[in-house]
N, C-alpha and C positions, 0 to 999 in steps of 0.2 A: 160634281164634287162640291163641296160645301167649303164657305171661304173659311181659310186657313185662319186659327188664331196670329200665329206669326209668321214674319218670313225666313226664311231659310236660305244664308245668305251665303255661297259658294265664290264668291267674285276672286277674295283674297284672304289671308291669314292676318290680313293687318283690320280688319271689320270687327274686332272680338271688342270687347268690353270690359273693364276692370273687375274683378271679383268682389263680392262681398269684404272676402278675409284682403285680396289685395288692398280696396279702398279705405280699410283699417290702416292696414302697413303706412299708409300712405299719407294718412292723418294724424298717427302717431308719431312721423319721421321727428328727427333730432336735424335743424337745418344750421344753414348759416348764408354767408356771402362766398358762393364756389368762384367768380372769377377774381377772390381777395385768397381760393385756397382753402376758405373757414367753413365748407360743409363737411360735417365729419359722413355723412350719409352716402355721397355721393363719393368722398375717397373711401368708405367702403366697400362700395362699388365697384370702384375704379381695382382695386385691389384684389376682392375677390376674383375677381375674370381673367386679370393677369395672373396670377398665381393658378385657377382651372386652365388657361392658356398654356403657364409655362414660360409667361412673359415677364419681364420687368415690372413694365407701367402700363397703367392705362388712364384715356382718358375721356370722360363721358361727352357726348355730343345730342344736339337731340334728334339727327337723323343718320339711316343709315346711306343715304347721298352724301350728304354732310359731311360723314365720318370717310366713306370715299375717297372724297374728294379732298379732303386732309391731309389722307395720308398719300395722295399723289401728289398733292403739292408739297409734302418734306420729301419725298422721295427725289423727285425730279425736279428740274429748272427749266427756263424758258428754252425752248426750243430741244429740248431731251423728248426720248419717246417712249412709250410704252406697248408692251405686246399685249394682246389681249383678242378674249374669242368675238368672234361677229355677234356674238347673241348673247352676250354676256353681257349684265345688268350697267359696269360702267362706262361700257360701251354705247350700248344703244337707249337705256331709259336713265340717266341721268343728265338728260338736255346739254351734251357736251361742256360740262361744266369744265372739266381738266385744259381741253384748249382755251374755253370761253374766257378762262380765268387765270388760267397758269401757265399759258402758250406751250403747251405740251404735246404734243401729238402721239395721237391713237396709230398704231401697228395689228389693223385687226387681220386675224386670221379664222380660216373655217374651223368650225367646231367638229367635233367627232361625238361619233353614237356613246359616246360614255360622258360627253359635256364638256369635254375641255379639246385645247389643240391641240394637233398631233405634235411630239416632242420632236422630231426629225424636221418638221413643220418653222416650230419654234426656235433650232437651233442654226435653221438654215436663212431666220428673218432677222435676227443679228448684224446689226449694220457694222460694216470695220472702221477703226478706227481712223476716219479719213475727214478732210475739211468739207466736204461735198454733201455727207451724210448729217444729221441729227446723232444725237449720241442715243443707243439703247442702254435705259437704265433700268429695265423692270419687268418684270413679267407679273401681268395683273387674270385669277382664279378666281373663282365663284366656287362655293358649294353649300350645299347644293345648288344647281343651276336647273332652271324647269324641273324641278322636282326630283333630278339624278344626283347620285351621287358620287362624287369622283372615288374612285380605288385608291386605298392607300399606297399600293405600289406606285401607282402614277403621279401622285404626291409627293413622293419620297424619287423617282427619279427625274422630278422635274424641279425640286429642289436642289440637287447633287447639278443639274445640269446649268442653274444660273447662277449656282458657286463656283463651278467649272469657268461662267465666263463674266465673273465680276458683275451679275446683276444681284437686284432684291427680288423677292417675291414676296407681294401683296396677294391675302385671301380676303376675296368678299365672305368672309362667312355670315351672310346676311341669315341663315338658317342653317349653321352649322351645325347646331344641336341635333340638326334631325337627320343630319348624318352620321350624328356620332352615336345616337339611336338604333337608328336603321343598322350601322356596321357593329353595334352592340359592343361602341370602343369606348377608353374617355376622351375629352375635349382635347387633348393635350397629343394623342396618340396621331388624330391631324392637324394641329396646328403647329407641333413639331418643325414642319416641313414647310415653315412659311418666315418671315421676318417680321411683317405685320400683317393683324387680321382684324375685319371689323367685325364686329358682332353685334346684331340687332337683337334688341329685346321687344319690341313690339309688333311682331310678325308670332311665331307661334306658341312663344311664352307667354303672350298674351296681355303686356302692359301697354298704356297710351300712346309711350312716345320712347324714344333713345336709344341709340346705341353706343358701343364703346371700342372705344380704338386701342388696339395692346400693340404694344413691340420694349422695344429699348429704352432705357433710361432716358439715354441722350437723343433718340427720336421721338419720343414720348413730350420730353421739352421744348423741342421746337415745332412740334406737331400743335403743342395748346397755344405758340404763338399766331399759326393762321388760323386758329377755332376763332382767337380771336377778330383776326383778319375778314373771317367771313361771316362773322356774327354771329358763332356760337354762344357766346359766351353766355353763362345764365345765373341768376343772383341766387334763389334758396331752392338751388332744383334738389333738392333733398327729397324734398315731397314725390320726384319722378323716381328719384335712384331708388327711392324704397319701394319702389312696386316692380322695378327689376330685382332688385335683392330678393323680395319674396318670391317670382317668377323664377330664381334661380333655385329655389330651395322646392318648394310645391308644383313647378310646371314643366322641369324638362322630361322625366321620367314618363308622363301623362302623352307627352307626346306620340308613342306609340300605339296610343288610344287613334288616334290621328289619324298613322300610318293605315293601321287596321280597318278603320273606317273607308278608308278612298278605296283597300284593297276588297272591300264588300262593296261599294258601289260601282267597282270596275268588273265585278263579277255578274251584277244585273246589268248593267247597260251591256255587257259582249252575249248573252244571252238576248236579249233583247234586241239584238242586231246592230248597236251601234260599233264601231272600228275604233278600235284602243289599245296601246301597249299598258299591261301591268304596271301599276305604279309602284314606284323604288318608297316613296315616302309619302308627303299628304296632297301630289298633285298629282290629278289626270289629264288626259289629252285626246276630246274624242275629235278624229279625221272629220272634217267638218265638206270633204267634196263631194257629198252626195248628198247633204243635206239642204232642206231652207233654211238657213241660219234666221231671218226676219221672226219666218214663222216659228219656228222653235224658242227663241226669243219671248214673241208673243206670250206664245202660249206657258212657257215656265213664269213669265210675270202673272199671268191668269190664275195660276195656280199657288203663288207662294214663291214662288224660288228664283234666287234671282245667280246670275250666272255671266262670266264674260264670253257672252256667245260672239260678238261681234268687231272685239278691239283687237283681235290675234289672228295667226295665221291659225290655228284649231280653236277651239272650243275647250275653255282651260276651268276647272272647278278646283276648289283649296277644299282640303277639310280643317277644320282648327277646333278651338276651345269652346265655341258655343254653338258646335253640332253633334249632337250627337245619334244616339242609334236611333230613337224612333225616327230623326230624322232622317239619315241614311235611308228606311223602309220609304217614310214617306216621297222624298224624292225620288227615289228610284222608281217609284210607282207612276207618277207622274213622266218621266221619261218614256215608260214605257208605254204608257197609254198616248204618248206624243206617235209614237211608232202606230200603233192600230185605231186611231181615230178612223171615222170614216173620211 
């Protein structure tokens, strides 16, 4: 095979690149000083998401740990706890920032084959109101989580069930959008079901950096107090909020483009013998026990493609905004020639 003009880069949805028309957006923005308030750019931002949300406020960060971890520190206090799944992103890849930083304690629970915990699970991990215990103040969601996407049913009775017991509910909606895609709803129809939610735009809307924190007025306000606290705070981030604004306008609808694609590479690799469930959205997950991951490795860097064969428990590819279908054909070709090599 003949070297690849480029690579073909499957690792993650946050590897994409600013567009042409983004890098406009972004040159053109109207800035100011946003931790004086004065970016008219970025509280458009801030505004548009809460208002697609269904929220009050919001407010811009430039991560979605960041934004996390924010909004668990207005949530909770020291020694309060939160529930939250074993495999869910602020659980286990955000470097325990929540205890590190807010002596908070994580309540994790198993995950279930749909991505979240089981709600009988969750209601039974509620600590009573005793001097012995930490206070539970929170039930903390992901969705998508690994690529699924939670059901709205189970959103809407996991809501009803932490207003039943005087908690909030945080949604990581680090890639909300591509659930609310995938379930062909609007943003609003699950975030409904949540009190605060963060939302990343640099994942597969495809801007550099930010995301934004929606909920309440009056949590929204003391939420920009520890942005400040942890070093959020940013002088003429205009320039970033406008490459989400346009990401909001030109890239969520695309994302289906996305979906589509990983559901075509999921369809050569199981032909091809690799072991994979159908993907919900733009991640797949091929069973990596019967493979050489080293060699497979190898050999997709040999060839162009680069892939997190070796950081997870499977073998995890993203599709996003600057792959598209020839690549699709050509990766998949490459996989499969990994299979009948001599």
């Amino acid at each position: 095979m003949n070297r690849p003009r480029h690579w073909i880069d499957f690792r993650s949805d946050t590897v994409t690149r600013p567009t042409l028309a983004m890098r406009q957006a972004m040159f053109d923005a109207e800035v100011g000083d946003d931790v004086w308030g004065e970016d008219p750019t970025v509280t458009q931002l801030e505004q548009t998401l809460a208002s697609m949300a269904g929220k009050a406020a919001g407010l811009f960060l430039p991560s979605g740990t960041q934004s996390n971890l924010v909004a668990l520190l207005t949530h909770c206090g020291r020694g309060d706890e939160f529930i939250v799944g074993d495999q869910a992103h602020t659980y286990k890849y955000e470097g325990g920032g929540a205890a590190a930083l807010g002596s908070i304690q994580p309540h994790p629970l198993p995950m279930t084959a749909i991505g979240g915990p089981d709600l009988h699970d969750i209601e039974h991990a509620i600590r009573p109101d005793n001097i012995h215990f930490s206070r539970t103040r929170l039930l903390a969601l992901e969705n998508t989580v690994h690529g699924k996407v939670l059901p709205l049913d189970y959103m809407t009775r996991a809501y009803a069930l932490c207003q039943r017991h005087g908690l909030q509910l945080h949604l990581d909606g680090a890639r909300v959008f591509n659930a609310s895609v995938a379930l062909g709803c609007s943003l609003i129809d699950i975030t409904r079901n949540a009190d605060t939610v963060s939302i990343c735009l640099s994942k597969g809307l495809g801007t550099p950096v930010g995301s934004v924190l929606v909920g309440s007025s009056e949590f929204i306000h003391t939420a920009r107090r520890w942005r400040k606290v942890t070093g959020g705070g940013m002088r003429q981030a205009g320039i970033l909020a406008a490459a989400g604004l346009y990401a909001l306008e030109h890239h969520v609808q695309r994302l289906a483009d996305d979906h589509r694609r990983a559901r075509l590479l999921a369809e050569r690799l199981l032909r091809a013998g690799y072991i994979l469930e159908p993907p919900q959205t733009n991640m797949l997950f091929i069973d990596a026990g019967e493979l050489d991951r080293t060699a497979l490795s190898a050999w997709l860097h040999e060839h162009g493609v680069k892939a997190d064969c070796l950081g997870r428990d499977n073998i995890r590819l993203v599709t996003h905004l600057d792959i598209n279908d020839d690549d699709i054909e050509r990766a998949a070709r490459v996989f499969e020639q990994f299979r009948t090599r001599a």
